[in-house]
N, C-alpha and C positions, 0 to 999 in steps of 0.2 A: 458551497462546499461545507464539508462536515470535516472533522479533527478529532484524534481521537487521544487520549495520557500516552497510549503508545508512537504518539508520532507519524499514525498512519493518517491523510488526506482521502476523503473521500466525494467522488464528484456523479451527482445523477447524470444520466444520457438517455433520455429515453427511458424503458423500463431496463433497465442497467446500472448497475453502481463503478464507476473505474476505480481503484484503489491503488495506492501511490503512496512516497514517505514523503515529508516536510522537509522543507527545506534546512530548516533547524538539525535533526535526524543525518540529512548527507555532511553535513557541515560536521557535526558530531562522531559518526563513522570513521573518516575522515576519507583517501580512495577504495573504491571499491573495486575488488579485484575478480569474485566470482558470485552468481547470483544464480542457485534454483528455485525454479518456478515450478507453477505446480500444473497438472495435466487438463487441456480441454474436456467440460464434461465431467470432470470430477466435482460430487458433492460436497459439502464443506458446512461447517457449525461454527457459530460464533466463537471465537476462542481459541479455534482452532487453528494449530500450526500449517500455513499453507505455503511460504516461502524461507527460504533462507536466503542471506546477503551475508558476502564476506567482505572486509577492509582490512588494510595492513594493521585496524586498529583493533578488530574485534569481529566477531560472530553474531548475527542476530536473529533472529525470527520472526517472519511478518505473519502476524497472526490476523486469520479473518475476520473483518469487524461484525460479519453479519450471516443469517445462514443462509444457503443459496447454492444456484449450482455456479461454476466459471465457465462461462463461455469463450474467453478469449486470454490468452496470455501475448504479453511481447516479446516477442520471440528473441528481434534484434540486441535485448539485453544481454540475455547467455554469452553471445560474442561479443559484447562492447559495453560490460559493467556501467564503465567511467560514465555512461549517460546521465547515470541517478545523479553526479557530481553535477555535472554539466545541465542540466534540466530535471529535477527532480518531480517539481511541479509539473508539470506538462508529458513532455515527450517519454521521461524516463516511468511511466505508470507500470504496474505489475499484472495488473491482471483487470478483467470486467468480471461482475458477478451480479446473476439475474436473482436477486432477492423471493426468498419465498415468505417474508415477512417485513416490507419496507420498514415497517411501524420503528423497527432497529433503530432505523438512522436515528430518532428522535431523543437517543441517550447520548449521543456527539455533541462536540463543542464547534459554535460558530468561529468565524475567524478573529474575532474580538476577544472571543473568550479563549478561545487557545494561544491568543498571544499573552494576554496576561495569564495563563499558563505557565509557557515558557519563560515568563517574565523578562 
């Protein structure tokens, strides 16, 4: 897995990227109450704003870590937020994105170095 300043997890599958927040991130949101995702098939640029997440605590933006198209989003988030609380790492992922330039990943933090990140 890759890590990114922004809190975003990133996990290969194949020629796929999943992308996901830290567990750090849901802890810090604190519940989440409403979550848009962004559309199957839509292309995307690093940097780029591709999700919103909403918590009774704040607003955020899950910006793309890499550029690519999304092939898959989770659906069952839109109806049941609280996932990211409950499984952030895992179940609660935001989207898959087919990289048109993996080379990306190689500017992430492993998970040693994102912890002493987070400190």
């Amino acid at each position: 897995m890759k890590f990114t300043e922004e809190h975003e997890w990133l996990r290969v599958e194949g020629d796929l990227v999943v992308v996901g927040i830290t567990e750090h991130a849901s802890e810090q949101l604190g519940d989440v109450v409403f979550i848009e995702l962004p559309e199957a098939g839509t292309e995307v640029t690093k940097d780029e704003e591709v999700c919103v997440i909403e918590s009774v605590k704040a607003a955020s933006d899950i910006l793309a870590p890499i550029d690519g198209e999304i092939v898959e989003v989770n659906e069952p988030l839109v109806d049941e937020p609280g996932k990211v609380n409950d499984d952030p790492m895992e179940g609660a992922w935001f989207f898959k994105i087919k990289p048109s330039d993996a080379s990306q990943m190689d500017d992430y933090m492993d998970e040693n170095a994102y912890k002493d990140f987070i400190g």
